[in-house]
TIZASE-129908 format. One record per residue: z, y, x of N, C-alpha, C in turn; residue in one letter. Coordinates in nm, 4 decimals. Example, Ala and Ser with C-alpha at 12.3 -4.5 7.8 and 13.67 -1.06 7.14 Angstrom:
<recs>
@nZ->0.7800 | nY->-0.5690 | nX->1.3190 | caZ->0.7800 | caY->-0.4500 | caX->1.2300 | cZ->0.7800 | cY->-0.3300 | cX->1.3200 | type->a
@nZ->0.7080 | nY->-0.2250 | nX->1.2850 | caZ->0.7140 | caY->-0.1060 | caX->1.3670 | cZ->0.7870 | cY->0.0030 | cX->1.2900 | type->s
</recs>
This chain:
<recs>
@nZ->4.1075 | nY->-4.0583 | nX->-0.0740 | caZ->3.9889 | caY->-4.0593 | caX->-0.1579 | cZ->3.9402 | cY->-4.2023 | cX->-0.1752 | type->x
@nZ->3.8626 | nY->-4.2163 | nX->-0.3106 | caZ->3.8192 | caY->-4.3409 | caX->-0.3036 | cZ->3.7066 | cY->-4.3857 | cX->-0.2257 | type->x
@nZ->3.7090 | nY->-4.5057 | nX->-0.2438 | caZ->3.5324 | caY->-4.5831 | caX->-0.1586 | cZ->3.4800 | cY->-4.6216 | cX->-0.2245 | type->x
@nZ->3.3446 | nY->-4.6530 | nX->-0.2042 | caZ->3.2444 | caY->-4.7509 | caX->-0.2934 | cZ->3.1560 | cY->-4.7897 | cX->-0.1882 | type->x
@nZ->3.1404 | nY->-4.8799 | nX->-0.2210 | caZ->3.0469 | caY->-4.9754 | caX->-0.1754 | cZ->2.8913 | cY->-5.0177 | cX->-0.3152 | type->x
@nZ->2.7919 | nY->-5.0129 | nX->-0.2644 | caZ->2.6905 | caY->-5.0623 | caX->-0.3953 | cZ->2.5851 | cY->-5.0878 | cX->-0.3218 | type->x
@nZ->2.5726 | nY->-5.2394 | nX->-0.3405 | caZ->2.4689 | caY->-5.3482 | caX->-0.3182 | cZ->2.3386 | cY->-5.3461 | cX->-0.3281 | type->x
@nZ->2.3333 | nY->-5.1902 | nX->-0.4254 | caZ->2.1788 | caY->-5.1330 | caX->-0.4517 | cZ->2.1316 | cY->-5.0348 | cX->-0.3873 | type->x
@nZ->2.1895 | nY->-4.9883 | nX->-0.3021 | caZ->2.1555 | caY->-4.9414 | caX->-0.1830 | cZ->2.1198 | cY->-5.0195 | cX->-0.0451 | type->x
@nZ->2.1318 | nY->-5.1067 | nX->-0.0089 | caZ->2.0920 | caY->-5.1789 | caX->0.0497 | cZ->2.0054 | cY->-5.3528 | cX->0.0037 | type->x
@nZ->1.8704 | nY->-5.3799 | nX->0.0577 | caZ->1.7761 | caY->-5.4251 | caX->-0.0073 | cZ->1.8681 | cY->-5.5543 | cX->-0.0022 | type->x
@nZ->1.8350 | nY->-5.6658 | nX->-0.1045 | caZ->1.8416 | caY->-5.8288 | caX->-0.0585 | cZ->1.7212 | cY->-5.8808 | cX->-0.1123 | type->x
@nZ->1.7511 | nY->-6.0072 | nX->-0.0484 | caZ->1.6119 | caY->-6.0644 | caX->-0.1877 | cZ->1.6832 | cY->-6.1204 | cX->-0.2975 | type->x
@nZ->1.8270 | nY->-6.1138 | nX->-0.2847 | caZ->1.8999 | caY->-6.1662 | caX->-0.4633 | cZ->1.8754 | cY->-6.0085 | cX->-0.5202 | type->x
@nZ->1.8387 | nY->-5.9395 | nX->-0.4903 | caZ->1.8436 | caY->-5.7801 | caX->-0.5898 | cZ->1.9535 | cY->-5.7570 | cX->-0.5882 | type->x
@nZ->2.0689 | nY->-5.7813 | nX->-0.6066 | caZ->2.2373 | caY->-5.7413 | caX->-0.6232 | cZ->2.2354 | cY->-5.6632 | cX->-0.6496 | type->x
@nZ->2.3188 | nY->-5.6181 | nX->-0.7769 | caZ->2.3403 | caY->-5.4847 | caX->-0.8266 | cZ->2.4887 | cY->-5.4954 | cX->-0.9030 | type->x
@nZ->2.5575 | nY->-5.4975 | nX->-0.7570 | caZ->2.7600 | caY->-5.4859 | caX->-0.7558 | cZ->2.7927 | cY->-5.4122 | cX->-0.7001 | type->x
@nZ->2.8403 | nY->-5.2832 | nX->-0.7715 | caZ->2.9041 | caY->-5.1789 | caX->-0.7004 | cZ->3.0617 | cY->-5.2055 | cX->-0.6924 | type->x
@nZ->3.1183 | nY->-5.1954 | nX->-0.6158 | caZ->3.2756 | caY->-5.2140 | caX->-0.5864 | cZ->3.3258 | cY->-5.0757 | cX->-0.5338 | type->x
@nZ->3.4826 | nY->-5.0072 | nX->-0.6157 | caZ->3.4941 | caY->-4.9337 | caX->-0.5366 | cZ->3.6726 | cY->-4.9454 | cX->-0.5960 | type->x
@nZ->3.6829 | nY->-4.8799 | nX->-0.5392 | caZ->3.8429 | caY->-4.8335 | caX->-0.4942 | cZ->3.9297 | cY->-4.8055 | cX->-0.3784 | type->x
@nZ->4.0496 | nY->-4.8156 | nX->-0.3332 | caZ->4.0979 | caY->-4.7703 | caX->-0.2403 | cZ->4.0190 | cY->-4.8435 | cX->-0.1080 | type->x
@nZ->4.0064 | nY->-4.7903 | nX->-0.0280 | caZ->3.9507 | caY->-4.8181 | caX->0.0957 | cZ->3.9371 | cY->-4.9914 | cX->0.1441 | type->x
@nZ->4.1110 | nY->-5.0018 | nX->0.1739 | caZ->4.1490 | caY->-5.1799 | caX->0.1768 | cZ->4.1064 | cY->-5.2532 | cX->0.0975 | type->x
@nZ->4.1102 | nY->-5.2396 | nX->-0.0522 | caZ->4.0529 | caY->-5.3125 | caX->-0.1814 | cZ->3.9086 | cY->-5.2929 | cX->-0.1294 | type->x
@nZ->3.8360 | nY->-5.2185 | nX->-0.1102 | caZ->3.6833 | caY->-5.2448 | caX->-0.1004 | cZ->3.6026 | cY->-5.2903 | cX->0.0065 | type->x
@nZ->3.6707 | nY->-5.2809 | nX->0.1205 | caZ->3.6681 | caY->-5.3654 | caX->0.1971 | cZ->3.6903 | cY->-5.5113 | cX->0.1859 | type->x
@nZ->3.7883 | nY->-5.5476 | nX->0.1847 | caZ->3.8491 | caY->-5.6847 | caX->0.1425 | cZ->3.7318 | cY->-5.7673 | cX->0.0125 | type->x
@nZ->3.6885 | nY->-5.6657 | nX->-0.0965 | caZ->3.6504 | caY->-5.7192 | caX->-0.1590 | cZ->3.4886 | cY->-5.7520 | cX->-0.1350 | type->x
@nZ->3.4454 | nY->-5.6563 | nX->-0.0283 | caZ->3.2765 | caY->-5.6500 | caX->-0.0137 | cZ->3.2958 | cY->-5.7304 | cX->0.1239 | type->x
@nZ->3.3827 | nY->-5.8034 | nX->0.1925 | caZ->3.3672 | caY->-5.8839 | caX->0.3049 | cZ->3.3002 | cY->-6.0054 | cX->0.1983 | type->x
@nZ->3.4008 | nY->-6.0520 | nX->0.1246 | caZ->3.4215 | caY->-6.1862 | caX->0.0278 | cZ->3.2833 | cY->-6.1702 | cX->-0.0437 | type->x
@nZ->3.2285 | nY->-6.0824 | nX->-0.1075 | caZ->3.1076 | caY->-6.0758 | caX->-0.1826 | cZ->3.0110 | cY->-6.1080 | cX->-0.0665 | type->x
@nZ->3.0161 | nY->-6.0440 | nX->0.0452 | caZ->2.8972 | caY->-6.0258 | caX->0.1069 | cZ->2.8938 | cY->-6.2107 | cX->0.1899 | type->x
@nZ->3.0011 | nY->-6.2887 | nX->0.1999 | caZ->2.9991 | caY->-6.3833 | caX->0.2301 | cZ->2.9323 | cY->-6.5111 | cX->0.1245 | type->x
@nZ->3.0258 | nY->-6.4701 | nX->0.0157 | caZ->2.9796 | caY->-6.5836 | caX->-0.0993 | cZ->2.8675 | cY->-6.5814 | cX->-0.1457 | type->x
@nZ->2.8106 | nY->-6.4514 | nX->-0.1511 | caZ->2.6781 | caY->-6.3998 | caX->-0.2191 | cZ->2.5502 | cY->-6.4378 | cX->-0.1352 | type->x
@nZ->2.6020 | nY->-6.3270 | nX->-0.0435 | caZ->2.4543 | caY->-6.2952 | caX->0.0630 | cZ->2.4386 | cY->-6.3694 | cX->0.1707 | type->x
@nZ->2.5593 | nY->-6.4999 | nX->0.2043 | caZ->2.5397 | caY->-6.5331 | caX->0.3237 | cZ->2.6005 | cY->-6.5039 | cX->0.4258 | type->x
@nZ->2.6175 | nY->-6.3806 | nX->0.4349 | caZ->2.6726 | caY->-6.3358 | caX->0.5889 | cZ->2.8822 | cY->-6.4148 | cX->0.6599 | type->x
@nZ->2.7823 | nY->-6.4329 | nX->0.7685 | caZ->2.9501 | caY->-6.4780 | caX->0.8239 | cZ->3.0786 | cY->-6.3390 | cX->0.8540 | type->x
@nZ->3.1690 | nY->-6.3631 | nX->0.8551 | caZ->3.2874 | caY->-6.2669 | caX->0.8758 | cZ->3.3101 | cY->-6.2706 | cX->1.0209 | type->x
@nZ->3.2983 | nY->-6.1496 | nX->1.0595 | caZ->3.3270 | caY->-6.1077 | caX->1.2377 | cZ->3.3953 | cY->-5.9754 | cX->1.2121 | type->x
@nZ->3.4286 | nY->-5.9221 | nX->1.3190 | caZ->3.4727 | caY->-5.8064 | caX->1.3786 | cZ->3.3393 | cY->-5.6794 | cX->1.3925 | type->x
@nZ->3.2394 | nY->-5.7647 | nX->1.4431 | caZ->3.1011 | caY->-5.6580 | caX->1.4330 | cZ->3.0633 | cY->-5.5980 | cX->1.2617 | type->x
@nZ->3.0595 | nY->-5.7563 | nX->1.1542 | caZ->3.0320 | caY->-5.7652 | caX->1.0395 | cZ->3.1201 | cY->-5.6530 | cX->0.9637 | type->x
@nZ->3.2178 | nY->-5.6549 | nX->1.0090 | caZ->3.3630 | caY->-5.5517 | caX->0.9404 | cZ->3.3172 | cY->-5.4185 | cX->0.9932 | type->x
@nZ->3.2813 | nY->-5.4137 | nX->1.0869 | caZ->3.1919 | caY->-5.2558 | caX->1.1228 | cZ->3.1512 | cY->-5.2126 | cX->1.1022 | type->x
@nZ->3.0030 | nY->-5.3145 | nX->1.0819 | caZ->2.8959 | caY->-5.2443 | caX->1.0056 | cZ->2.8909 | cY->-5.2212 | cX->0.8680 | type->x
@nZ->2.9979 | nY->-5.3449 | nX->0.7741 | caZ->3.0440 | caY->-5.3047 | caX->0.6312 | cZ->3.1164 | cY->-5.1506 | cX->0.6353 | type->x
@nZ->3.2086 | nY->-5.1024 | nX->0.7662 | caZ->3.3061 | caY->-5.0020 | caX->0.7200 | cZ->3.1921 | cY->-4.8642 | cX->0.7013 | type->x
@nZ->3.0884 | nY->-4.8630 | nX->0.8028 | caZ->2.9740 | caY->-4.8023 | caX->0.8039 | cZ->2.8603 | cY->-4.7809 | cX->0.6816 | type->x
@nZ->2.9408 | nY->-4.8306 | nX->0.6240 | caZ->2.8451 | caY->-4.8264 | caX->0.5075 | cZ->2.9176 | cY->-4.7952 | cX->0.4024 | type->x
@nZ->3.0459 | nY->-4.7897 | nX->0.3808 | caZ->3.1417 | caY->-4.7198 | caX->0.2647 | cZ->3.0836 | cY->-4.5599 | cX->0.2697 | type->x
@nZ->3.0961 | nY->-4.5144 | nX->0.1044 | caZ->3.0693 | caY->-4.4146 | caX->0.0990 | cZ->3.1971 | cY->-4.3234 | cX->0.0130 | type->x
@nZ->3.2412 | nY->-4.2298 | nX->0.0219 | caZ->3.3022 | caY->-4.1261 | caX->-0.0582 | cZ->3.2461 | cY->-4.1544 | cX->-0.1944 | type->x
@nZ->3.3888 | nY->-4.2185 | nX->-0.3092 | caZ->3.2950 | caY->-4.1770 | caX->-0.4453 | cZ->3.3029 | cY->-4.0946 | cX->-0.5001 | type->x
@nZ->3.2017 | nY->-4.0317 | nX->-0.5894 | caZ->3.1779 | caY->-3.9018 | caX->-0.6206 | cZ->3.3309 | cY->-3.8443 | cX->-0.7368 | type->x
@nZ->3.3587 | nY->-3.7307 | nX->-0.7424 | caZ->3.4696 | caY->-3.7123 | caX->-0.8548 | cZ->3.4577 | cY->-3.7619 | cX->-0.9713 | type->x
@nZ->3.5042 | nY->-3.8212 | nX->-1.0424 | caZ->3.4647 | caY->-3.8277 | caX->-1.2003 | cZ->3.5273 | cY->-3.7030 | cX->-1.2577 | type->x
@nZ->3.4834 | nY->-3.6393 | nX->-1.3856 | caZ->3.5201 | caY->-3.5047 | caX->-1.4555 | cZ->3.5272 | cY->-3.5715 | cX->-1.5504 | type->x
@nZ->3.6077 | nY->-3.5248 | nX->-1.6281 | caZ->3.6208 | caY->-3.5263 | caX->-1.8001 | cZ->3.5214 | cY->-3.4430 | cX->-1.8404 | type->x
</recs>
């Protein structure tokens, strides 16, 4: 199943409003790099945790 990740669920004071989603690895990989360049945050082992903790199931799309 896919992941998403969205930046508007969680507050900043940049507002961010980047949702990223796709396969699990891709959204990970890609919301470490955002959350570094963007928001500041350094890359750890804890940081990768609490990002994986926060992926959500994305919803089905229907035709």
């Amino acid at each position: 199943m896919r992941k998403v990740m969205d930046c508007r669920q969680y507050p900043s004071e940049s507002n961010c409003s980047l949702t990223i989603s796709g396969e699990e690895e891709e959204v990970m990989r890609a919301s470490v790099q955002h959350a570094m360049d963007v928001h500041g945050h350094q890359d750890s082992p804890e940081f990768r945790a609490t990002l994986q903790g926060l992926l959500k199931d994305e919803a089905p799309q229907h035709a």
